[in-house]
Steps between C-alpha positions, in 0.01 A plus 500: 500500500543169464236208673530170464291184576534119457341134599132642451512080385087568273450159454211343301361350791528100447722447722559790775326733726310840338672725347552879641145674462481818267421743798893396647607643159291827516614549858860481434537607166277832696766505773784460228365788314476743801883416592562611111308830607625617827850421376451712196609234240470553122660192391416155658561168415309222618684162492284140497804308645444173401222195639242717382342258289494152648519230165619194755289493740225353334285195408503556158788342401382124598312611201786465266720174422803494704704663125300774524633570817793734552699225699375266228771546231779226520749755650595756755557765268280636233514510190727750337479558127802681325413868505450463907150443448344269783296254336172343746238496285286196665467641822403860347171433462394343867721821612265748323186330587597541879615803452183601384283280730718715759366825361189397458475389892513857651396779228409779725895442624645542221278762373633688737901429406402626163342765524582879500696510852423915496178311636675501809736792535760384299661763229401423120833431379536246743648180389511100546777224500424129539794264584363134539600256750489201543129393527456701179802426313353332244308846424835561363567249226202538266440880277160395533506456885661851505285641284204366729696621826573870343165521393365455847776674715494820200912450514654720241720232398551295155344155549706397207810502758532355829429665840810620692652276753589810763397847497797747612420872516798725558307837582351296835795272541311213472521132396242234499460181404243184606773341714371150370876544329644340867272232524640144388106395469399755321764651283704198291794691393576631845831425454577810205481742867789348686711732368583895637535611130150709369350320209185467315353148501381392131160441528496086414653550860155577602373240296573203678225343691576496860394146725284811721260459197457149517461513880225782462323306200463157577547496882349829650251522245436148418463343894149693580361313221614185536367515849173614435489247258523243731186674727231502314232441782647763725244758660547773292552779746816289616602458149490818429745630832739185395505635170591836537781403800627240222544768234633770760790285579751685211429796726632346874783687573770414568541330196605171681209472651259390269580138620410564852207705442371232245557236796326750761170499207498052601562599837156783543267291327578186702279334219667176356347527157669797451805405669451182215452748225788771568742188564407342184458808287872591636640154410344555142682838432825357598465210307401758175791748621757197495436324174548875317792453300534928563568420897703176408727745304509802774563242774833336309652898425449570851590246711882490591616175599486425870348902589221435706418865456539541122179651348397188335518333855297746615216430216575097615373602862173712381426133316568316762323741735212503356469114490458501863213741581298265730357673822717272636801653402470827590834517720707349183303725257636812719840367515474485156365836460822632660723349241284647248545817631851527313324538205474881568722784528550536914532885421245598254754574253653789637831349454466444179400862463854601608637254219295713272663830650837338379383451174339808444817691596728231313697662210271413269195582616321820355371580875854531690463714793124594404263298653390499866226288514426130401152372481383126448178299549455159465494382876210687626683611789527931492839611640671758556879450531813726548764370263842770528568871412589625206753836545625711752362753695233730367497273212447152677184359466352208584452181271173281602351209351137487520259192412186584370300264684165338334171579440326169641367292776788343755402209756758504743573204777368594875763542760336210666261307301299575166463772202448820502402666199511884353474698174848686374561815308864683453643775203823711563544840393817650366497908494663720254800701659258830328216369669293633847786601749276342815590150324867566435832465775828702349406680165586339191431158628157296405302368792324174526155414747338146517138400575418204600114408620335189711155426474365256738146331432362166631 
């Protein structure tokens, strides 16, 4: 059996909502480990698949000068010394010390990653992968950052090398990655996957900060504090509601519609010293986001002359969005807000997990013909989508890519007006061809189920 999670997003709280509570992780890791029972599974492998530790969005890095910074260097690219090795050593540091404030923030949670998971049904042998994301990719690029992360998550794994980039297991026919791989924003070397060809990325690939960074850092993070700043005689209960809607906005979904909802926050509390303080604090972060010689760069290699709709266009129009929230321009901040909207996969990847079918089966590739199922994260959005067959009659079976969802808050536009806000929890279970007949189709074949909870409280 194989179960796999992503997006839990444990934060270390300056600058988004709380994190998941323990008692989520005792409840599911419970349910988890009665799924491992009925189906009578002596081998499982539980996959963290990627986002699980959140080292962007945070304060803490106003704390360090701008070099310090992973999009402080002077290029795109890191630093590569000649053995491969990837060389970042000023912003190792501010990376472990969030890493560990992180940690520190919830340790009943992970307690309760680490400990012995026959605790909850689970069999003893039962094992645990990590493959980091985006969010926690620079958990990736230090051996003492690994160490800190094995430590935590008990990973059998050598902290002296890094983490793997996929996880492929031929016995379940499975492949999984983040998915941050097909996002321009968040992955920098997107372009190494146009091809059909299977390949394995080197991992300075990985290494390359992203402009999604920058965007979570010192505009998602950064705005609730310039704006609360600027309110320091405001009646506390208010504060405290503004507050927590400012630092929920990295979880509005869509994606595109954290300018909106930011504009509907003016709009509700109708109170022109906030209005003055959000419109200010926004002009502020676009001035510091501009006059970063990191976006200067990322802008000029993505723009294509005269493409309105080049990706750094599209970064042009968040600017330039942003520079208008005033309550009154909400109409031009939602026309807006559609343009943004291009910044995100229509389809939630699932065509890009048919790409991955190609490769997979490409001549090359180790997995040709093996693998039915194709799991990503990444855009908190669980799925469950038919791809093709492979074979012929008693031997077709079906290929499906599945996302994994998130483990976190969403606060999702009304139909007509407004917010509406819930709690999020999704893993997917692959079964073992040998494993309980109730969860298997044709013999021989593994079986996958999904979970995926809603928790509503006002």
């Amino acid at each position: 059996m194989i179960i796999l999670v992503s997006d839990i997003h444990m934060t270390d709280g300056t600058a988004g909502a709380i994190n998941i509570p323990a008692s989520a992780f005792t409840g599911t890791f419970t349910d988890m480990g009665r799924l491992a029972c009925e189906a009578g599974a002596n081998d499982v492998t539980l996959v963290y698949l990627g986002d699980i530790f959140d080292l962007i969005r945070t304060a803490l890095w106003q704390n360090y000068p701008m070099a310090d910074r992973p999009w402080g260097d002077q290029s795109l690219k890191p630093v590569v010394d000649s053995s491969g090795q990837v060389l970042l050593p000023k912003s190792e540091a501010a990376a472990f010390e969030i890493l560990n404030k992180v940690i520190e923030k919830s340790p009943d949670a992970f307690d309760i990653m680490g400990k012995d998971l026959t605790e909850f049904g689970f069999p003893p042998n039962t094992k645990r992968v990590y493959v980091p994301g985006n969010h926690d990719r620079l958990c990736n690029m230090y051996p003492r950052l690994r160490e800190r992360v094995c430590d935590v998550l008990r990973l059998q794994h050598n902290p002296a090398q890094p983490f793997p980039h996929f996880f492929a297991d031929t016995e379940h026919r499975s492949f999984a990655r983040h998915g941050h791989e097909w996002d321009v924003y968040n992955f920098e070397a997107q372009s190494i996957f146009n091809g059909t060809e299977w390949f394995v990325p080197l991992d300075s690939d990985y290494s390359e900060t992203p402009i999604g960074d920058v965007i979570a850092a010192e505009i998602a993070s950064l705005l609730p504090k310039l704006v609360l700043d600027r309110l320091p005689g405001l009646d506390p209960k208010v504060k405290n509601v503004l507050q927590r809607r400012l630092m929920d906005m990295f979880d509005v979904r869509p994606m595109a519609g954290m300018i909106p909802y930011l504009a509907y926050q003016v709009r509700d509390f109708n109170d022109p010293t906030i209005t003055n303080a959000v419109n200010s604090g926004a002009r502020e972060v676009v001035e510091r986001f501009n006059s970063m010689d990191f976006v200067n760069r990322w802008i000029h290699k993505h723009s294509a002359f005269l493409d309105p709709m080049s990706d750094g266009e599209k970064i042009k129009l968040l600017i330039r969005t942003l520079e208008l929230i005033t309550v009154t321009a909400i109409q031009p901040l939602l026309q807006a807000a559609d343009k943004l909207a291009g910044f995100f996969p229509g389809d939630n990847f699932r065509g890009k997990a048919g790409e991955e079918f190609q490769r997979l089966d490409s001549a090359r590739s180790p997995y040709k013909d093996a693998m039915l199922y194709v799991l990503y994260g990444h855009t908190h959005d669980p799925d469950t989508e038919a791809i093709s067959v492979l074979g012929k009659g008693e031997s077709q079976a079906g290929r499906v890519y599945l996302n994994t969802g998130m483990w976190r808050p969403s606060h999702s536009v009304g139909l007509t007006d407004g917010y509406v806000s819930w709690k999020n929890l999704t893993y997917s279970v692959i079964y073992h061809p040998n494993e309980n007949a109730s969860r298997q189709g044709k013999a021989g074949f593994p079986a996958f189920e999904t979970w995926t909870g809603h928790l509503k409280v006002d």
